[in-house]
N, C-alpha and C positions, 0 to 999 in steps of 0.2 A: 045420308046426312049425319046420324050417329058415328059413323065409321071417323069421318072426317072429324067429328069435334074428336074423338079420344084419340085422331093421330095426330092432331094439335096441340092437346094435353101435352102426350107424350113427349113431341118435339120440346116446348116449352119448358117442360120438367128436367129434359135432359140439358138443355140449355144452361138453365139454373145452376144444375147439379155441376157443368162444367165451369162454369165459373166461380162457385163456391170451392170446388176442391184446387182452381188455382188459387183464391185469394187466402187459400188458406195454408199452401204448402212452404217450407221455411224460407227464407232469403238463401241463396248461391252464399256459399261462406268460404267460395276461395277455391285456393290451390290445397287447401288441407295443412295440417301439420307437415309433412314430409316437404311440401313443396315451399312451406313456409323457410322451415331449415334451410333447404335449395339456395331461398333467396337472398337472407343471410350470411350464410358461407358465403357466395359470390359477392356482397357488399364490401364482406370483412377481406377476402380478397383482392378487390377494385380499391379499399384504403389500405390496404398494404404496399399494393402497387404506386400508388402515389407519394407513400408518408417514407418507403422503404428504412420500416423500423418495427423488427420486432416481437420486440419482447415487453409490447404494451397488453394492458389489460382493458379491450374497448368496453365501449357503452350503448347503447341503443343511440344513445345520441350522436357516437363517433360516424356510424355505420349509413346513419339514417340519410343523407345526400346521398348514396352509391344507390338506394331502392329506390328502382322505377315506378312502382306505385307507393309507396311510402310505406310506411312501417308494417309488416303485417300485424292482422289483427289476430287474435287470436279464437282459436275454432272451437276450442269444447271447455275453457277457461284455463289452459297453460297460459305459463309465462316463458317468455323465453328469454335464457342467458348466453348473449353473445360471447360470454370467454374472453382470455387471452389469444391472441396471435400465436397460431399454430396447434392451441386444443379447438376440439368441436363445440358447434353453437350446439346448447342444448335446449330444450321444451322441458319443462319440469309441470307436473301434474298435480296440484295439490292435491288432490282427491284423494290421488292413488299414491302418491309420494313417488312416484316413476318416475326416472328420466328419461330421455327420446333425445338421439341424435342420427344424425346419417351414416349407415352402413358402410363397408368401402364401394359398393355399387352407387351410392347416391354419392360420392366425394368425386367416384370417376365422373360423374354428371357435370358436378362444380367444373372440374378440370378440363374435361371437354369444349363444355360453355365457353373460359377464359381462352383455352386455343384459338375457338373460332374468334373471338373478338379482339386479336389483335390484328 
């Protein structure tokens, strides 16, 4: 009888325990910076492709109808500067005063992308 109440406990306690360590683990915050660039570049692309112009200097605002989920947000407190037409979007970090853009591995990503979507 003893046996049974303390593997009741236990179940109970573990229970608890698993639910507390989910309600407490952070919110999914995305594809990350890198994937955020990703999606960016491919925006500022997709209005390239339509505006065929450029040597403008977009905005978040230019960009913002080509993203499929809408603006990223931002993951650890960058901001990100979409650029001119033909330099890279970049992530700037106040923290660190760092900039972050995509390597030519992640530009081959971009490229690849717009291939398959025509």
């Amino acid at each position: 009888m003893r046996a049974k109440r303390v593997i009741i406990v236990v179940v109970i306690a573990a229970a608890g325990l698993l639910v507390a360590v989910t309600l407490f683990q952070p919110a999914y915050t995305g594809p990350g910076v890198r994937g955020n660039l990703i999606a960016l570049e491919v925006a500022k692309a997709r209005w390239l492709h339509d505006h065929k112009s450029g040597d403008e200097w977009l905005t978040k605002k230019d960009v913002q109808p080509y993203l499929a989920a809408g603006m990223p947000h931002s993951v650890h407190g960058e901001i990100y500067i979409v650029n001119k037409v033909g330099a890279p979007v970049y992530a700037y970090d106040p923290k660190t005063e760092k900039l972050a853009s995509l390597d030519s591995n992640g530009l081959e990503v971009v490229k690849d992308y717009l291939e398959q979507a025509k």
